[in-house]
C-alpha positions as CSV (number, residue, x, y, z in Angstrom):
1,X,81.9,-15.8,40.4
2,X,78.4,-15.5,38.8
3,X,74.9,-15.5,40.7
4,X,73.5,-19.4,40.3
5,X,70.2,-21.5,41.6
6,X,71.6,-21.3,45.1
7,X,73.7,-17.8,45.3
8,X,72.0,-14.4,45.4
9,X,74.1,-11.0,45.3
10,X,73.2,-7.9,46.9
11,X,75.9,-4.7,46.8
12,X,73.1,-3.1,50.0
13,X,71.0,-4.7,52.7
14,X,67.3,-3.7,51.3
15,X,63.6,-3.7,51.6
16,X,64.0,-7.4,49.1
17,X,66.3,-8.9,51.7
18,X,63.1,-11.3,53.2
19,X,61.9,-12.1,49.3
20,X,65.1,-14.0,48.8
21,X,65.2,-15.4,52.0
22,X,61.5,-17.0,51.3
23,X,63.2,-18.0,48.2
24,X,65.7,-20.2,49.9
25,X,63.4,-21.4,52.3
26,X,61.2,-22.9,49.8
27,X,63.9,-23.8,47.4
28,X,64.8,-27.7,48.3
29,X,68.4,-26.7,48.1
30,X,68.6,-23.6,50.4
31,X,71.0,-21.0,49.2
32,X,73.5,-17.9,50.6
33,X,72.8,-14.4,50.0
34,X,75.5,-12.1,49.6
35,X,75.6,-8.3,50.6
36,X,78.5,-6.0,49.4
37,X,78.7,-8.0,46.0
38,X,77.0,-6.5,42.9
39,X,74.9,-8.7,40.2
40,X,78.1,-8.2,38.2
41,X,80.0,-10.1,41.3
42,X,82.9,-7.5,41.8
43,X,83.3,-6.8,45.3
44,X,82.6,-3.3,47.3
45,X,81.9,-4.5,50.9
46,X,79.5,-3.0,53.5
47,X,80.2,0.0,55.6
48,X,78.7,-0.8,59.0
49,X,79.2,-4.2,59.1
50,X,78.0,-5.2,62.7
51,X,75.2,-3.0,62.3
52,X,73.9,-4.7,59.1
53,X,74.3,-8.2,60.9
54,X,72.0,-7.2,63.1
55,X,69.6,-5.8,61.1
56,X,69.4,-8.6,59.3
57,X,68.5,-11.1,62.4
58,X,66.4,-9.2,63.7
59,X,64.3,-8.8,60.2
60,X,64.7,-12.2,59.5
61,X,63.4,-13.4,63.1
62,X,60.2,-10.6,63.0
63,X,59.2,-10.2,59.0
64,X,59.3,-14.3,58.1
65,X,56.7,-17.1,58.9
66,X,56.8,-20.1,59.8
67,X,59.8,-19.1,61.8
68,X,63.1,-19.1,60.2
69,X,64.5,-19.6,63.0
70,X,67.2,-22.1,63.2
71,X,67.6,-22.3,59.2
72,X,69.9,-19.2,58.6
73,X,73.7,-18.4,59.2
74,X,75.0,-14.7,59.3
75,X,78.6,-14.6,58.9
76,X,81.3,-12.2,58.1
77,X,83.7,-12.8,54.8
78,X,86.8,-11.0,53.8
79,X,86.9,-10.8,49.7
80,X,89.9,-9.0,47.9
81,X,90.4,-7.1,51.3
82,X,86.7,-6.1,52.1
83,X,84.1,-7.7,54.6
84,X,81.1,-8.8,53.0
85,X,78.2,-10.6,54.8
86,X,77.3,-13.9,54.1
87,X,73.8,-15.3,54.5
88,X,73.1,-19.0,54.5
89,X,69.7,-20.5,54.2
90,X,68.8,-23.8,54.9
91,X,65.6,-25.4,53.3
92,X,63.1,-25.4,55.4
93,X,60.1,-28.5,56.5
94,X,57.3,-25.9,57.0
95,X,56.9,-24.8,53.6
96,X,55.8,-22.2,52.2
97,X,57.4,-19.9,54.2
98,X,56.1,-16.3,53.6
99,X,56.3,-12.9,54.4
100,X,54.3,-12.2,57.7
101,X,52.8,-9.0,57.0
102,X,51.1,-10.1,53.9
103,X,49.8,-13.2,54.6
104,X,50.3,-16.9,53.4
105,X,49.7,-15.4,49.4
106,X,50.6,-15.4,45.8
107,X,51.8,-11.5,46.9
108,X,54.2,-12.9,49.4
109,X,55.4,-16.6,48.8
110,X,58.5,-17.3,46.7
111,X,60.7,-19.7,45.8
112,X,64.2,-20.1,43.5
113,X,64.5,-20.6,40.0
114,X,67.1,-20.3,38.5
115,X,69.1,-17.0,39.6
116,X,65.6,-15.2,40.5
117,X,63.2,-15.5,43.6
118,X,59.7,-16.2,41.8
119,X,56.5,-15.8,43.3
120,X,54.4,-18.9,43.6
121,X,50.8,-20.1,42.0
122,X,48.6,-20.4,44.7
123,X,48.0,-24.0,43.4
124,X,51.7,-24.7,44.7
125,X,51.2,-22.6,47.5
126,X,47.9,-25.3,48.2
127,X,50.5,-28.2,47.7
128,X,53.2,-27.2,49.9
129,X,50.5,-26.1,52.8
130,X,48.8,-29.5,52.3
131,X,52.3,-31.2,53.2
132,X,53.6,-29.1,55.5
133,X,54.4,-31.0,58.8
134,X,52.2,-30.9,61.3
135,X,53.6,-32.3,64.4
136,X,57.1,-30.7,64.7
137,X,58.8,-30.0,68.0
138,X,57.7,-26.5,68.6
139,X,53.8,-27.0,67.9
140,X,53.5,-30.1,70.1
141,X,52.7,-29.6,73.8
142,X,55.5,-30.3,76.3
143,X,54.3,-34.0,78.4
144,X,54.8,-31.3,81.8
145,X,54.1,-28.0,82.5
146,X,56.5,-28.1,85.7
147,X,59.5,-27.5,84.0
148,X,62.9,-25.5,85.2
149,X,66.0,-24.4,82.7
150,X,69.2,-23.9,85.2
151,X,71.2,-26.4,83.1
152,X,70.4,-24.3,80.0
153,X,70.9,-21.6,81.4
154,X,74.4,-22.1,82.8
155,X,75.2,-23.3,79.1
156,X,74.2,-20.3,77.7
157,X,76.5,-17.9,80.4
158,X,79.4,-20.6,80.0
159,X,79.0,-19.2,76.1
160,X,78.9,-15.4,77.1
161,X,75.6,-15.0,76.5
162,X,72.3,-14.6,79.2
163,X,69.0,-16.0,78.8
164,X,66.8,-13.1,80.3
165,X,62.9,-13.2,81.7
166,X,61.7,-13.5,77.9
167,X,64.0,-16.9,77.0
168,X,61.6,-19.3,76.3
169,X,59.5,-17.3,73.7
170,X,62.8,-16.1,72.2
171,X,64.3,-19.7,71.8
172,X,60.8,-20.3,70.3
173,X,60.2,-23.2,73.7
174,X,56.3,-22.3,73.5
175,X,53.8,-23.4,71.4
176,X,50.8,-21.1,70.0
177,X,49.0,-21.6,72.8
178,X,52.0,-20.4,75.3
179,X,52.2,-23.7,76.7
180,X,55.8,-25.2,76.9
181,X,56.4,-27.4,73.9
182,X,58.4,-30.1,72.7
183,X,61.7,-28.2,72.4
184,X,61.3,-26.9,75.8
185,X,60.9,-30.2,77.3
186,X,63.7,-31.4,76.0
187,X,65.9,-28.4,77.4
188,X,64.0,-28.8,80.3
189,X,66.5,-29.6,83.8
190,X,64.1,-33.1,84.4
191,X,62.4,-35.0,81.5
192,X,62.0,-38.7,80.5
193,X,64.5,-38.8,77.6
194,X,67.6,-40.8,77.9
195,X,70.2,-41.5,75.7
196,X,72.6,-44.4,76.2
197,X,75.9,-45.6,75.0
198,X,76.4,-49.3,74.9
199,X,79.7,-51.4,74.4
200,X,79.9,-54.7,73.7
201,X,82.4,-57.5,73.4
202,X,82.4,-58.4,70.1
203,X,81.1,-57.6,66.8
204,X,76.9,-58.2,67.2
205,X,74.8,-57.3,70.2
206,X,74.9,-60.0,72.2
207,X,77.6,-59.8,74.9
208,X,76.8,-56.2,76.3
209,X,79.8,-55.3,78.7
210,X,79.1,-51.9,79.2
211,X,75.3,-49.8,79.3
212,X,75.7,-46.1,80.5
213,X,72.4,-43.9,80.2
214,X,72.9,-40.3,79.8
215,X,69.1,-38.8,80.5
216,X,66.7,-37.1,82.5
217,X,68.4,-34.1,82.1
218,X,68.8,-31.1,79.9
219,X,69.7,-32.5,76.2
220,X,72.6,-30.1,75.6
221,X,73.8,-31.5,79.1
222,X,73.3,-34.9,77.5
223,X,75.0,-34.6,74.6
224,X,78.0,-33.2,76.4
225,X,78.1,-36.1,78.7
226,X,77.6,-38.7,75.5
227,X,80.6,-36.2,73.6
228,X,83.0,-37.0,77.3
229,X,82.5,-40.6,77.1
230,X,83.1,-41.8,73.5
231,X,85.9,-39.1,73.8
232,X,87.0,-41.7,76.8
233,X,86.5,-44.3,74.5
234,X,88.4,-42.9,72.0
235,X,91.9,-44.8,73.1
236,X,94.6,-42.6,71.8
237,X,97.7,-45.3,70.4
238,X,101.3,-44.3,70.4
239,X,103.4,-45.5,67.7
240,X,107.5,-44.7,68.5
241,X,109.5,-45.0,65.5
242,X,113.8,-44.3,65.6
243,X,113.0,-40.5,66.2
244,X,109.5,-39.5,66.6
245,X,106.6,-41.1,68.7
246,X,103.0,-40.9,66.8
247,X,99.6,-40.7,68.3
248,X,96.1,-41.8,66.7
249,X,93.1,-42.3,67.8
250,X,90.5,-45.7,67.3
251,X,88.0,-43.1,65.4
252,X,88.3,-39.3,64.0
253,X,87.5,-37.0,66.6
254,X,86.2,-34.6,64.3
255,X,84.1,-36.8,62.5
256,X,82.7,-38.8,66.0
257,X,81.7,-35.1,67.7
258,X,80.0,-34.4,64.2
259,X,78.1,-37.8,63.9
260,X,77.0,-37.8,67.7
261,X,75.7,-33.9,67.2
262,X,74.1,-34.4,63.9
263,X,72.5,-37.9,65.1
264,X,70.8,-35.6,68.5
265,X,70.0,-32.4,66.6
266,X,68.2,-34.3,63.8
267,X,66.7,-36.9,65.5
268,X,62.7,-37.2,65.2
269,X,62.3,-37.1,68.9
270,X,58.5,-37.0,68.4
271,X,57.7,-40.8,68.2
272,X,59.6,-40.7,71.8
273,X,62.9,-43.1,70.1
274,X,66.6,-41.0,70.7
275,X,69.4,-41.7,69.1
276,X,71.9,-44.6,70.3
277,X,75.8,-45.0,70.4
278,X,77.0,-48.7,70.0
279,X,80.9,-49.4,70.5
280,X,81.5,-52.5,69.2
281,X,85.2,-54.4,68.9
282,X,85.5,-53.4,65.2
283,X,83.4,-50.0,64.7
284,X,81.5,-47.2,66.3
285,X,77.7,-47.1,65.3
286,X,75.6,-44.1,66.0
287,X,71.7,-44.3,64.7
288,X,68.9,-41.4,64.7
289,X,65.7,-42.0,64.5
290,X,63.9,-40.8,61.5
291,X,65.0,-40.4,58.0
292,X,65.8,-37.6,55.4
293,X,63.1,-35.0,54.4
294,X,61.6,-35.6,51.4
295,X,62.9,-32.6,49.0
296,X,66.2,-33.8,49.9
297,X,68.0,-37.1,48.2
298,X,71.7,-38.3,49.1
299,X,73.6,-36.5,46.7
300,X,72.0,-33.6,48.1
301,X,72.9,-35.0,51.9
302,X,76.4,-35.9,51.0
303,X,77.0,-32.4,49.4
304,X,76.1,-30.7,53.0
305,X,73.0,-29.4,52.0
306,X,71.0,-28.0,54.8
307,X,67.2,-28.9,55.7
308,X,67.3,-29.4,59.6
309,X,64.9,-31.5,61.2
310,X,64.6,-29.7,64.3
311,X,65.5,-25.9,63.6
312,X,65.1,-25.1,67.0
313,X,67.2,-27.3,69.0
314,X,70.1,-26.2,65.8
315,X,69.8,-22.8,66.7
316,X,70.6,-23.6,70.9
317,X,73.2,-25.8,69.5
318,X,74.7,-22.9,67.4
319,X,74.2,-20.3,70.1
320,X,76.4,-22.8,72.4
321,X,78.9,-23.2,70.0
322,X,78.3,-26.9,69.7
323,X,77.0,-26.6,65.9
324,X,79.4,-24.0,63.5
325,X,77.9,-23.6,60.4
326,X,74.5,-24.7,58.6
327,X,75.3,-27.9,56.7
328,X,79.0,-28.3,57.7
329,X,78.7,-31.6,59.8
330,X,78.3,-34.3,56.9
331,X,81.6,-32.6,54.7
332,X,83.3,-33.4,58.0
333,X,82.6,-36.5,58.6
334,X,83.1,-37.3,54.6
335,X,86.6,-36.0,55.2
336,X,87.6,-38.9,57.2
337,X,85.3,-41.5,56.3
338,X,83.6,-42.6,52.8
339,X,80.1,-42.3,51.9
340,X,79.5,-46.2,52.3
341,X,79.7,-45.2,56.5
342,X,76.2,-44.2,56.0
343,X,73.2,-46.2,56.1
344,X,70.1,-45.3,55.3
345,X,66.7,-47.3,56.2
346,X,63.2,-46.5,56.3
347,X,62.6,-45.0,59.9
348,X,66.8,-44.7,60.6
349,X,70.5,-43.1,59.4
350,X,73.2,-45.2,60.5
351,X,76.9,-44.4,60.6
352,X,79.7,-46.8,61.4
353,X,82.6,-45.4,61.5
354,X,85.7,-48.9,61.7
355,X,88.5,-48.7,64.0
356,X,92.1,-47.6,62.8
357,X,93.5,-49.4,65.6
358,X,97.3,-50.4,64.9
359,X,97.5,-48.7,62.0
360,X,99.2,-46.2,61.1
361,X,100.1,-44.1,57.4
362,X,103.6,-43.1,56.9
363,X,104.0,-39.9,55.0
364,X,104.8,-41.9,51.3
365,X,101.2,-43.6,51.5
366,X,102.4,-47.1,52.7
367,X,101.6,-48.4,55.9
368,X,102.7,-49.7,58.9
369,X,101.4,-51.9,61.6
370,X,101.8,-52.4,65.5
371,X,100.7,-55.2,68.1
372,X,98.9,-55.1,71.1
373,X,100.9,-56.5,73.9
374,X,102.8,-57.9,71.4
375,X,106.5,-58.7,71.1
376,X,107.9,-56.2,68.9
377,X,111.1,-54.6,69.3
378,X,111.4,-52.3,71.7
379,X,109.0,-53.6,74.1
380,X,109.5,-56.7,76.4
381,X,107.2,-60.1,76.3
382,X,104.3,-60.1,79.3
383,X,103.0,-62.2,81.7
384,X,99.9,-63.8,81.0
385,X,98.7,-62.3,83.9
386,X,99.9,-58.9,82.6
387,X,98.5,-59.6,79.2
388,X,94.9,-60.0,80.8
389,X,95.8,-55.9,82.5
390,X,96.7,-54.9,79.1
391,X,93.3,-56.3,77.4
392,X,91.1,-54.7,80.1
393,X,92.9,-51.3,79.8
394,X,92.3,-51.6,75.9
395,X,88.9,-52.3,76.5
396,X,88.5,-49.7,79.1
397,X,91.2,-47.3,78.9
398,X,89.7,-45.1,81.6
399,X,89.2,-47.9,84.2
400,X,90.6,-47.7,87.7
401,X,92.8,-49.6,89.5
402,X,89.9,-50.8,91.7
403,X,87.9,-51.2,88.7
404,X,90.8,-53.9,87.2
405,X,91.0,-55.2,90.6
406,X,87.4,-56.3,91.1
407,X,87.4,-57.5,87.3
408,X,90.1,-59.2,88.1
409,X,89.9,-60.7,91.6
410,X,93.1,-59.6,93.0
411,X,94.1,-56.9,95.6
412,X,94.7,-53.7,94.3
413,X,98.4,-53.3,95.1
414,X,99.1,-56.2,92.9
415,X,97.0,-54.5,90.1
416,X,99.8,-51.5,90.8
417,X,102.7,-53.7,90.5
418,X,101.1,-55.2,87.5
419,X,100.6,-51.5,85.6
420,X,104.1,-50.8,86.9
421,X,105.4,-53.6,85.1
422,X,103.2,-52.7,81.7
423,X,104.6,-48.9,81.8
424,X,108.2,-50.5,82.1
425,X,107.9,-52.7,79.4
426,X,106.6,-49.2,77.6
427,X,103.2,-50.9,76.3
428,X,101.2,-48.5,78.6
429,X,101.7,-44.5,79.2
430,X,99.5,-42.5,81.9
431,X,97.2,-39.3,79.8
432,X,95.9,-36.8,82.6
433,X,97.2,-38.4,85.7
434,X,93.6,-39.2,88.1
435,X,90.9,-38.2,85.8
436,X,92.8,-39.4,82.3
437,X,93.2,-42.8,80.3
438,X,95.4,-44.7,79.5
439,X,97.3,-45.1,76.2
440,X,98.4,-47.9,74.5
441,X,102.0,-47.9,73.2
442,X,102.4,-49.5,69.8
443,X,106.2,-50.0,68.4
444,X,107.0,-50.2,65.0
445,X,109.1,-53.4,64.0
């Protein structure tokens, strides 16, 4: 494979490692940089290979501004039996990106064309600057000084790794100044974001059933806690055919964690709007606030081309494992859903993902369909009674037995004989025994 517009070989890590970085910053398409591969693209690999890697941070963090923090991936790559280093760069919002020790110059700005890092004209140089944005995350004062990080910093050991004395200038949580910014508030154990999750009863907004608020707290924490509940939500169905008993889920897990994580990391939290998660009886909607930067266009987005909003909460997600590689969310989420999931509006992304409930694909292609509480063979009629159980546990397959019995208005131990009677009949099975769900059985006529 041949160098193109958006890969750069290297066969050594060397002195022009930040010129082609710059490159790929400015470039609106990003790009990867690999070292151990000649011009000619035959393969030779790199002899110190952890050494290199973290070489190459640590140049990349000190020699580049604005920071390009947040916008790169190292990773390691076997090719034809040798390790080779792969560097992806995202494109970045604070253009031009230069490098630092020569100043914001014709000398020291670059950007792609074609297969070569070119230096700009200061007239683009002018351009860029003038549209450069002004009021992201880390240059915008935090609304309270008085902030503590233990949540974050539990994340971080749960992840092997230790936030020391110096944490908040390394995760870039300070402005200029050295006042807490944006990003840091948002980290911070107590601040006035909150993120909810809302269900509702049909297919609009106006029978809300269900309004949980996930805020006020570290935004990692947050997101975990939004991740634990639509995986809740997520109601597992068991199809059992002759010999084998299938299992699918209302939505792809893969896709939902990547939608719920790309909706918080990109969000434009500065006009103070999160994102919001809407289960509704058909779909799953989850909207950010903000829309896509202007270099980039929807081919672009739908090819997984990078240009995060917020580099700095992406690199905490990334350091907590949360986020694996630059620009790999959306090619998820296009591998269970179609494009037409996406939305995209002036001041808002919007996906909606539908419900696969009761349907299931056989291996040939055809499909198959199951009942809720229905009378297909295999599984016995229900009370009406029964039938109102079942509905409630579809609705809410984590609920409690005191939860169905005060939705109810009957005594908890006929709630139990009631459940009894729906696991007998095989349209219910326990997942997780206290702290699980439960999951609906569907069986194929």
């Amino acid at each position: 494979m041949s160098e193109t517009n958006r890969i750069e070989y290297k066969l050594k890590l060397t002195d022009g490692l930040e010129k082609e970085v710059v490159a790929f910053l400015n470039y609106r398409e990003g790009g990867a940089i690999y070292i151990g591969i000649d011009k000619k693209g035959d393969v030779f690999g790199v002899d110190d290979l952890d050494s290199d890697m973290l070489k190459i941070k640590d140049r990349l963090r000190h020699n580049i501004s604005s920071s390009a923090m947040g916008l790169f991936d190292i990773t390691q790559e076997n090719q034809k039996g040798k390790d080779v280093i792969k560097i992806t760069v995202a494109s970045g919002s604070e253009k031009p990106y230069y490098i630092k020790k020569y100043g914001m110059s014709e000398k020291c700005c670059y950007m792609r064309s074609g297969t070569a890092a070119e230096p700009m004209t200061q007239s683009i140089i002018d351009t860029l600057y003038s549209r450069r944005v002004r009021n992201s995350l880390h240059k915008l004062p935090a609304k309270r000084q008085d902030l503590s990080f233990n949540q974050l910093k539990i994340y971080y050991e749960g992840s092997g790794l230790e936030l020391n004395d110096q944490f908040a200038k390394n995760l870039e949580l300070l402005t200029e100044e050295g006042k807490y910014n944006a990003v840091a508030y948002l980290m911070s154990d107590n601040n006035g974001t909150s993120i909810k999750v809302a269900k509702y009863n049909g297919t609009d907004r106006i029978d809300l059933i269900e309004n949980e608020e996930y805020g006020h707290e570290s935004l990692v924490k947050s997101t975990k806690r939004v991740l634990d509940k639509l995986d809740l939500e997520n109601t597992t169905f068991a199809q059992i055919t002759g010999k084998a008993r299938n299992t699918r889920r209302l939505w792809n897990h893969v896709a939902v964690r990547e939608a719920v994580i790309n909706a918080i990391v990109h969000n434009d939290f500065t006009n103070g709007i999160p994102p919001k998660f809407e289960i509704f009886s058909d779909r799953l909607e989850i909207t950010s606030t903000g829309k896509l930067i202007d270099d980039i266009e929807k081919e672009d987005f739908f090819k997984g081309i990078s240009a995060p909003k917020n580099p700095e909460l992406m690199r905490i997600f990334r350091d907590l494992d949360l986020v694996e590689h630059l620009g790999s969310g959306i090619p998820r989420i296009l591998k269970a859903y179609n494009r037409d999931c996406f939305i995209f509006m002036n001041n808002f992304i919007s996906m909606s993902f539908p419900k696969s409930e009761g349907s299931f694909v056989k291996d040939g292609g055809g499909q198959t369909s199951g009942q809720m509480g229905g009378q297909t063979g295999g599984q016995k009629p229900l009370t009406k009674r029964q039938q109102d159980v079942l509905t409630i546990i579809k609705e809410t397959p984590s609920i409690s037995r005191r939860e169905l019995s005060e939705e109810l208005g009957i005594n908890q131990s006929a709630i139990q004989k009631h459940i009894d009677a729906l696991k007998e009949k095989n349209h219910i099975t326990r997942v997780g025994g206290s702290q699980g769900y439960w999951e609906i059985v569907i069986v194929e006529n």
